[in-house]
N, C-alpha and C positions, 0 to 999 in steps of 0.2 A: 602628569604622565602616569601611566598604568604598570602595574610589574608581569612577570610572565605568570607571574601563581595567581593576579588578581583576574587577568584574564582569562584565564582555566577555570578559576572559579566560576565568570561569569557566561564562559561556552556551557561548562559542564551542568548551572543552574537552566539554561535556555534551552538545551538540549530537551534536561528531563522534562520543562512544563511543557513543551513542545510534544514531545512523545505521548504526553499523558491527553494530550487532546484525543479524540476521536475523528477528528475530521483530516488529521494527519496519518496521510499514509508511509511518507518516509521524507527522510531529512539527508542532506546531499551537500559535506562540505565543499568548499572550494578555495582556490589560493593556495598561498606558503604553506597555510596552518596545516595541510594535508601532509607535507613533510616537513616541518617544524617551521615554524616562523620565523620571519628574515628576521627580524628585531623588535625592539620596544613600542614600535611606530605603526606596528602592522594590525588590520584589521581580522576581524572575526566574518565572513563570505559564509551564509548559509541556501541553499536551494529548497523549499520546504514544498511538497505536492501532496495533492489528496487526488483521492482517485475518481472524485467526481468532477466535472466542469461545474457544474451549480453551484459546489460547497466554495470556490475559488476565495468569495468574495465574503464569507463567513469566516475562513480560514484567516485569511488577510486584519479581519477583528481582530479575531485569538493573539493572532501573532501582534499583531498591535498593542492588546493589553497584556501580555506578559512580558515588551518588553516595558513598554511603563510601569510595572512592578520595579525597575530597578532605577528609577527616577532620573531617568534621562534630560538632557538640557532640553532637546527638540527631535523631533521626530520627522522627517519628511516621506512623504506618500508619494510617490510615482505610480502611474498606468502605463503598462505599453502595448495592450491590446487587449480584449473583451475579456479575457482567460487569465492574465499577465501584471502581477502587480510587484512591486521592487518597497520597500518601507528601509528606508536610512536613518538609524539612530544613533546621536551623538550624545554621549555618558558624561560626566562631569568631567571625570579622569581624563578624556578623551577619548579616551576609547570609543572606538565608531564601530556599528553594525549594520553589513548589507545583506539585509532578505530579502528572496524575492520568491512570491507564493504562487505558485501555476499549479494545471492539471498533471499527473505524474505521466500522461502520454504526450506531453508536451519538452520531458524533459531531454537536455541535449548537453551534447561535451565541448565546449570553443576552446579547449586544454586541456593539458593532461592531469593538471592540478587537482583533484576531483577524490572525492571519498563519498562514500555510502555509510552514514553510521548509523542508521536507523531505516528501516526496509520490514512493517508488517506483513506482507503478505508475499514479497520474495518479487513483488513486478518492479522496483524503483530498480532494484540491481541487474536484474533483465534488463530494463532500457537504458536504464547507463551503459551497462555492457556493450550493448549493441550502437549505442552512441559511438561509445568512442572507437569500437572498429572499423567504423565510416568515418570518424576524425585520422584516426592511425592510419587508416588507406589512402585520403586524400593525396593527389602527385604533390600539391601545395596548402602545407596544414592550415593555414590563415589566409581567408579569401580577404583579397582587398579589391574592391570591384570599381577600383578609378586607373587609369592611367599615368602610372606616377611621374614617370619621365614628363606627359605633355604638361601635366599642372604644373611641373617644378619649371620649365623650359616658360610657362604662360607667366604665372608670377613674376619670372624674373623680367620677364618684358613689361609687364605693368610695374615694374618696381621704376625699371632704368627709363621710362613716361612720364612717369608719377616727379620723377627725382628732377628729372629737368623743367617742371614746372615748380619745384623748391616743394612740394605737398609734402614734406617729412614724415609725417604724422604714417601717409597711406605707404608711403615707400618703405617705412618700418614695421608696417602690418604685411607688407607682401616679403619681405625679409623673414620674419616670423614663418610666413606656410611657409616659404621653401627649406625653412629651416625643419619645420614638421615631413615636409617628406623626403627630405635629407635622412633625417630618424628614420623613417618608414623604411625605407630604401635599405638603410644601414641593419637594422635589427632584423630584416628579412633574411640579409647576408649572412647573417650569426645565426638562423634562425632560431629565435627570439620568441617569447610566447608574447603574441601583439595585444591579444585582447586584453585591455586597459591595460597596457603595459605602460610600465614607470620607472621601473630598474634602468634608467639610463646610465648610471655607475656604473654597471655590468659588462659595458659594451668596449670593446678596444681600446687601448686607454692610447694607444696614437690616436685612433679616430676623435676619443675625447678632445684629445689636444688640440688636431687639427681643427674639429669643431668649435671649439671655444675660441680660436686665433679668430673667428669669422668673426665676433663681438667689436663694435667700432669702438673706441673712447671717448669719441665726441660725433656730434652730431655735425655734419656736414656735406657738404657735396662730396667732396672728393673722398671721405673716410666712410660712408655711407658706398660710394663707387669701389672702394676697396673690398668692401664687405661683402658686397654683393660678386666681385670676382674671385674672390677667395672661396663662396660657397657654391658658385659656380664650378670649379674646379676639382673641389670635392666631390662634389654633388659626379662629375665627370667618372672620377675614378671610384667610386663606390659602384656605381652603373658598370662599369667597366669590370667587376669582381661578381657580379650578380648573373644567376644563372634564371631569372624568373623577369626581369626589369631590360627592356631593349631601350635602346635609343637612336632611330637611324640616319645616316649621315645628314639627311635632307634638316631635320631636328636639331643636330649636335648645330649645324651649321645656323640655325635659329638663333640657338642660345648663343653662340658666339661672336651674332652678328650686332 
């Protein structure tokens, strides 16, 4: 594991060879690390853009070979569209790095988390700026574009199917999503910064409780039947506290049935 000085060391090494490129027009932290890092554990989140769309995929090099100057175990490449590339590096120490290299008119705010440390020519902090006034305006700052009630309400029906044909295996995977949009549900209520959110320790420590009572200790019908109306329940009064999440009675009466 990594100390907080070895990873300062190794922002503040990334930072500079990063700046010293030319094909970088500004570097855009993200995460804790913008107001101190939660712990030992925490990752280094960089945004890096250049001002061309051409240079994307040049830049995307760079940034490749300087973080392999610090002899990383592995390196992993992502694409997420023509302009859009993400490079994940994992350091011996552990310490892990996500960049992700785009055109700077592509850049955008999913949180408030967010720093400018580096801005040639004064347009990275222009469009962040403007980023996140459309974030900060939002009626609802994290769009989640499912319906969380009918997936939690559908799960549980494939769960209580699944279960009385003894499939355990799948009746524990449908246990799992509605466990995931229990979470959802939940850290909306707190509003919570969702995008990859993890800080689940953070969250109400009754809720915790209650959530964890969901957990069977053995795998059975009837402890598996437990679990599933226990999160059911939950899952009832979290929706119940939510001003963004409906469920109506035709639904409740779903889930109940």
């Amino acid at each position: 594991m990594y100390s907080a000085d070895e990873r300062n060391d190794f922002f503040a090494k990334t930072v500079k060879r990063l700046e010293s490129s030319d094909l970088i027009e500004g570097i855009v932290q993200l995460g804790s690390g913008t107001i101190g890092y939660r712990d030992e554990y925490s990752d280094i989140d960089l945004m890096v853009s250049t001002s061309k769309a051409e240079d994307v995929a040049s830049t995307k090099s760079t940034v490749h070979e300087i973080l392999s100057e610090f002899n990383p175990i592995y390196i992993k490449e992502k694409q997420f569209s023509r302009d859009i590339y993400l490079l994940i590096a994992f350091m011996e120490n552990s310490l892990e790095f996500n960049v992700s290299i785009l055109p700077s008119d592509l850049l955008n705010v999913k949180s408030p988390l967010w720093k400018v440390i580096v801005d040639k020519t004064g347009f990275v902090s222009e469009k962040m700026n403007a980023e996140n006034e459309v974030f900060q305006n939002k009626p609802v700052k994290y769009d989640v574009n499912i319906d969380i009630a009918f997936e939690f309400v559908y799960c549980a029906l494939s769960m209580d199917k699944e279960l009385k044909r003894h499939n355990f295996i799948y009746s524990m995977k449908m246990l799992e999503k509605m466990r995931d949009y229990l979470l959802l549900a939940q850290a909306m209520n707190e509003n919570k910064k969702l995008h990859q959110f993890k800080a689940y320790d953070t969250l109400a420590p009754s809720f915790i409780e209650a959530y964890l009572s969901t957990y069977p200790d053995e795998i059975t019908v009837d402890k598996l039947t437990a679990s599933s109306k226990k999160l059911k329940e939950l899952f009832t009064e979290v929706v119940g506290q939510s001003s963004t999440i409906t469920m109506d009675k035709d639904l409740q009466q779903l889930l109940n049935s």
